[in-house]
C-alpha positions in Angstrom: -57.3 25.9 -2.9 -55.2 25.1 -5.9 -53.2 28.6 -5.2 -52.5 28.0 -1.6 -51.4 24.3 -2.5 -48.8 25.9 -4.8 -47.4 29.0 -2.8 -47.0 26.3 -0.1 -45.2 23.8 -2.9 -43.1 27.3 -3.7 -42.5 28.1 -0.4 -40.9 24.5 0.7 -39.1 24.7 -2.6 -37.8 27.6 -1.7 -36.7 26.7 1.8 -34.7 23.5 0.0 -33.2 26.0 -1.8 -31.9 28.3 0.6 -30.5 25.5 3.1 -28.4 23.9 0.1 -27.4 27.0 -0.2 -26.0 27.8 3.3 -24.6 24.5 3.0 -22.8 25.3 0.4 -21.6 28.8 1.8 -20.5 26.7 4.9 -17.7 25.1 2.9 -14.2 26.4 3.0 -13.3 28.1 -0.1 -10.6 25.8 -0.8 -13.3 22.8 -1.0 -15.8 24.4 -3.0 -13.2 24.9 -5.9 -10.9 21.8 -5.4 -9.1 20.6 -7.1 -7.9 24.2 -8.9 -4.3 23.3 -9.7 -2.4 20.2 -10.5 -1.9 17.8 -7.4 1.5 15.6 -6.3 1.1 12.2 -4.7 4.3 11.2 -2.7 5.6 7.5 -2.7 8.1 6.7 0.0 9.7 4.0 -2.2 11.9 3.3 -5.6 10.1 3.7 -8.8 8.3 -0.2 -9.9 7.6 -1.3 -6.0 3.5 -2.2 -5.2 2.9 1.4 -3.4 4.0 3.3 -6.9 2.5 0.9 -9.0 -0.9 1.5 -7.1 -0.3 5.5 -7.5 0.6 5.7 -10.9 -2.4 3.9 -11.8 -5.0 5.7 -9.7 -3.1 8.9 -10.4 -3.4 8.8 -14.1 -7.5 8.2 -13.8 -7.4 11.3 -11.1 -5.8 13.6 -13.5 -8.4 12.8 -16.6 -11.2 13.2 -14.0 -10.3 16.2 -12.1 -8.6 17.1 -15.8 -5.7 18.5 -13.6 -2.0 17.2 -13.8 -1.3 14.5 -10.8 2.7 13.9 -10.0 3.9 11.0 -8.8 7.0 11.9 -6.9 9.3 9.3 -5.4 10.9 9.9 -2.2 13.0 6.5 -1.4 14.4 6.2 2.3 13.6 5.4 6.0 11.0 2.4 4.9 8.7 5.1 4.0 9.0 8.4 6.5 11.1 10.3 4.5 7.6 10.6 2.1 5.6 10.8 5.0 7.6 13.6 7.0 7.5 15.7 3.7 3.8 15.2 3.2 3.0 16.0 6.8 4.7 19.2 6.6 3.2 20.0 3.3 -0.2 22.4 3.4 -3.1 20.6 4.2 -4.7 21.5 0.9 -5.4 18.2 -0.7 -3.1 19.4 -3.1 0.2 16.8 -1.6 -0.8 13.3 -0.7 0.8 10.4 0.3 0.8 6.7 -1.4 1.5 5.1 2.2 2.0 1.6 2.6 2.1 -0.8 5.4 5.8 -0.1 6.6 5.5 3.7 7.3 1.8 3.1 8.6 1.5 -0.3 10.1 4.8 -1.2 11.3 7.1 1.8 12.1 5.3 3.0 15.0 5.9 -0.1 16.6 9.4 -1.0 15.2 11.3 2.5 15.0 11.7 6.0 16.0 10.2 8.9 14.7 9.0 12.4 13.9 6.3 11.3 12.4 3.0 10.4 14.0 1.0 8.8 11.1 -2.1 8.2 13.7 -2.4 11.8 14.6 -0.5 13.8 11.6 -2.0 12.0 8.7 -5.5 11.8 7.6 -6.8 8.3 5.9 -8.3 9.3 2.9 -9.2 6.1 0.6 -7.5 2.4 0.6 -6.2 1.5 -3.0 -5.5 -1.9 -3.2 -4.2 -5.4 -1.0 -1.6 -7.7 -2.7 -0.1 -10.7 -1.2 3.8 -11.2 -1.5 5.6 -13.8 -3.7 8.8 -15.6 -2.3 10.4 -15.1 -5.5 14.1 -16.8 -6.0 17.0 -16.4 -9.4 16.0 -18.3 -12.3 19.1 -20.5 -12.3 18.6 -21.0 -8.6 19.4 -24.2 -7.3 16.1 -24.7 -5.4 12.3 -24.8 -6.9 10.6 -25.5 -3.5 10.4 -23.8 -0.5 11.4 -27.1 1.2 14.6 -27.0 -0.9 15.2 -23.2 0.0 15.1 -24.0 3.5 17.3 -27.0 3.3 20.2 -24.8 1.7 19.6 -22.1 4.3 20.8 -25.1 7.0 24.1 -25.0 5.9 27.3 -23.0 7.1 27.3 -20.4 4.1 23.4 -19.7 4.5 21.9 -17.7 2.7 21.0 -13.4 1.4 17.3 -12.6 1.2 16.4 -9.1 0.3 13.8 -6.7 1.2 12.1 -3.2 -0.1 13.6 -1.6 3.0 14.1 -2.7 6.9 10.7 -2.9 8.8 8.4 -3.5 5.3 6.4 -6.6 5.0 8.7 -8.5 3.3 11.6 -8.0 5.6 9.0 -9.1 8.4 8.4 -12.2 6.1 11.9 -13.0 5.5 12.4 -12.9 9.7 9.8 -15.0 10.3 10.7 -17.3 8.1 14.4 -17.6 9.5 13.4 -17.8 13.1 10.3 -20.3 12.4 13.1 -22.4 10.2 15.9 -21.7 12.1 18.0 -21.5 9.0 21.2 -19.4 8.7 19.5 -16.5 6.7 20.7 -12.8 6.4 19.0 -9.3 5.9 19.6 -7.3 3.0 18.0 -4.0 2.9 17.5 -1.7 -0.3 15.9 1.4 -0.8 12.8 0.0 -2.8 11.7 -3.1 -4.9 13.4 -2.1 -7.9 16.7 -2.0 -6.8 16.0 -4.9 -4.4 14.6 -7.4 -7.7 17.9 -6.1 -10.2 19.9 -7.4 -7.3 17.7 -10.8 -7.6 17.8 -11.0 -11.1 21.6 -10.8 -10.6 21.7 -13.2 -8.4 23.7 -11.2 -5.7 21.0 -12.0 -3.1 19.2 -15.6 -3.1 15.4 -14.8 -2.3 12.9 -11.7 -1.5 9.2 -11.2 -0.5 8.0 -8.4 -2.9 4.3 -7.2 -3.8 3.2 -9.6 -6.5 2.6 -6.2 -9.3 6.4 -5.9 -8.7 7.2 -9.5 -9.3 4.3 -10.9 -11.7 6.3 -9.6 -15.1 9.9 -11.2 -14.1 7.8 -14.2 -13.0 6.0 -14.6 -16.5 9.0 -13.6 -18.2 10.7 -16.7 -16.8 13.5 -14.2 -15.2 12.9 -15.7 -11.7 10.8 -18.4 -10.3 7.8 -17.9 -7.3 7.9 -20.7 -4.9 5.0 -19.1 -3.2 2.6 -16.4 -1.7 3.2 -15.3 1.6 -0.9 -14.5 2.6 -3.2 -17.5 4.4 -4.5 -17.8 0.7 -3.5 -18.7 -2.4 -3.8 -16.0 -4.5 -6.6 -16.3 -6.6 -4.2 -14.9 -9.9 -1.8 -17.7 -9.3 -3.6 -20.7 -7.8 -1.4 -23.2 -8.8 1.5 -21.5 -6.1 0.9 -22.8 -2.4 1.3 -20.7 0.3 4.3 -20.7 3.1 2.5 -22.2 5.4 0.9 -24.9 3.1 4.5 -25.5 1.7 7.4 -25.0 4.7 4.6 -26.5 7.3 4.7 -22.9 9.4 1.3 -21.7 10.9 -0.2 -18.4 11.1 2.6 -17.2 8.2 0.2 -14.4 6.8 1.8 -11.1 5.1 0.7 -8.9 2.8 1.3 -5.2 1.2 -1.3 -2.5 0.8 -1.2 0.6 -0.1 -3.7 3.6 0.9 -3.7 7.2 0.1 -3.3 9.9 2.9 -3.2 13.4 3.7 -1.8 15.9 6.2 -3.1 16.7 9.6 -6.0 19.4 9.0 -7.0 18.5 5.2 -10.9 19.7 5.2 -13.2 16.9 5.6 -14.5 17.8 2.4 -11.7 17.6 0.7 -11.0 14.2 1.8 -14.4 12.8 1.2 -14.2 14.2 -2.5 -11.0 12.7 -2.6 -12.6 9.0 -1.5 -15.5 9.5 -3.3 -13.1 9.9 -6.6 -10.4 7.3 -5.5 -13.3 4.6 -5.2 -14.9 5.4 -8.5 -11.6 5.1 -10.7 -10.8 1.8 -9.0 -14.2 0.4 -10.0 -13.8 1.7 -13.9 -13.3 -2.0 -15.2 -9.4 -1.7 -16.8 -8.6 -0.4 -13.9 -10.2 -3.4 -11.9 -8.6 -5.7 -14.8 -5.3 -3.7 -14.4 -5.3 -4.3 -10.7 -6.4 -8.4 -11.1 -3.7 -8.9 -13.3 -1.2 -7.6 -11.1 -2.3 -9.5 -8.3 -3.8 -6.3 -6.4 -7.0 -7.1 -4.6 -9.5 -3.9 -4.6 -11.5 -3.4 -1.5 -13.4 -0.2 -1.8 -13.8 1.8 2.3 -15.0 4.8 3.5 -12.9 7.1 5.1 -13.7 5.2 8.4 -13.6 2.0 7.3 -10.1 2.6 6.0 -9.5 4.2 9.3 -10.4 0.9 11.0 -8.6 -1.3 8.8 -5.4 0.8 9.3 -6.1 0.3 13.0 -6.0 -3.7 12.9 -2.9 -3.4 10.7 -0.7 -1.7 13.4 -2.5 -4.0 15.9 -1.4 -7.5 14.1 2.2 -5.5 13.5 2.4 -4.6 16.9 2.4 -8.0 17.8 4.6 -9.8 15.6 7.2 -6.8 16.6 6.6 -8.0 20.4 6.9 -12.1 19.8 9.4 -12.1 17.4 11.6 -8.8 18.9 12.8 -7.9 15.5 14.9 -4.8 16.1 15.6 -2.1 13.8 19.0 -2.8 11.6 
């Protein structure tokens, strides 16, 4: 009895065996060995904006995890698509990824012409972070109160507000603040946060909405001043700030940045569910989670799907502010 309890026990071990196995002979090549060389993830912005802030952090952990070199590589222009037509042309290896953000994936399809198809020619693979904005003004600015800013945009000279790039979340914000204020307020595009927050510190524009990582240092360096946040919320790093709508009286004023990493069209499955799996775990190693909370960055681990369905809701909520507002390309 004993014998035919353990060739039985042998024999179902055995079958385990085999199917893990063909399981594992089912998988591409590529996925069984990935990642085998180093790996490049694309930002469609400046250097020191939210999106590269969020790469360069998880990209560092990836590289002393897979032990494999990860690039950042900037690619500034178009709000985004120039990174995101060079990453959907790249292989779909896993080996070229993009940082995407909520201009080129949210808003662009609703707001401009493209090439690019981000629903059907990119791939969600893992959501990095959520930050709220901070309407940040010049240190020697002559307003400290968003009441104050909006009184000074009443009158005939108006004033410059900047933004990361036309049709990101803080040009959005800076529109629907002018039109709910009906102040005399004009658009100033740059090619990234960076160059958008030296033209703030220089006082050559007179406000901007960027990610809070970008703007937190100047802020507790005293080289600018926040009159608020720009999410429903008060953010929870900076709880003495009100909110637009608690401070300027306008309802439903509710922007943020996030920024999510992506691949092209036809990446195995595999591949990208390694590359969530990874993504998750370095941005729930605690400096990275202190890293991210001092920055302002909100971490919301997803699924592949559930980022899928977040990215969804985005393009829906952008896809009406683009109809009510009729915001037009610049």
């Amino acid at each position: 009895m004993m014998k035919r309890r353990y060739s039985i026990r042998y024999s179902l071990l055995a079958i385990r065996c085999a199917v893990a196995l063909a399981a594992a002979a089912a998988l591409p090549a590529s996925a069984q060995t990935y990642p085998s060389r180093n790996i490049t993830i694309v930002v469609g912005y400046a250097p020191g904006g939210t999106g590269d802030f969020i790469a360069r952090i998880v990209g560092n952990k990836l590289a002393e995890k897979f032990n494999r070199t990860v690039v950042v590589e900037n690619r500034a222009g178009a709000s985004g698509l120039i990174a995101a037509q060079f990453v959907v042309n790249a292989a779909p290896d896993g080996y070229t990824i993009l940082a995407g953000q909520t201009p080129e994936m949210a808003i662009n399809p609703h707001f401009m012409k493209s090439n690019v198809d981000v629903e059907h020619d990119l791939v969600p693979i893992a959501l990095g972070g959520v930050v709220p904005l901070a309407l940040v003004v010049p240190k020697d600015a002559p307003w400290s109160t968003v009441p104050e800013l909006l009184k000074a945009a009443q009158t005939p000279k108006g004033l410059l507000f900047a933004s990361a790039g036309t049709g990101t979340p803080g040009h959005f914000a800076g529109e629907v603040l002018r039109l709910a204020s009906h102040g005399n307020m004009t658009h100033v595009p740059y090619k990234g946060a960076a160059p958008a927050l030296a033209d703030l510190l220089g006082s050559h524009v007179d406000f901007y909405f960027p990610g809070f990582p970008a703007a937190l240092p100047f802020v507790k360096n005293n080289q600018m001043k926040m009159l608020a946040v720009s999410t429903a919320q008060r953010a929870a790093t900076a709880p003495d700030v009100p909110t637009v709508s608690e401070a300027a009286g306008i309802k439903d004023f509710d922007f943020s940045l996030w920024g999510g990493f992506f691949a092209p069209r036809g990446t195995p499955k595999e591949i990208v569910s390694q590359l969530n799996a990874a993504i998750n775990e370095v941005l729930a190693l605690p400096d990275i989670k202190t890293k991210m909370a001092d920055a302002g960055t909100d971490i919301i681990p997803m699924s592949v799907d559930q980022f899928a369905g977040f990215i969804k809701r985005e393009s829906g909520k952008y896809q009406r502010i683009v109809q009510e507002t009729g915001i037009k390309p610049e």
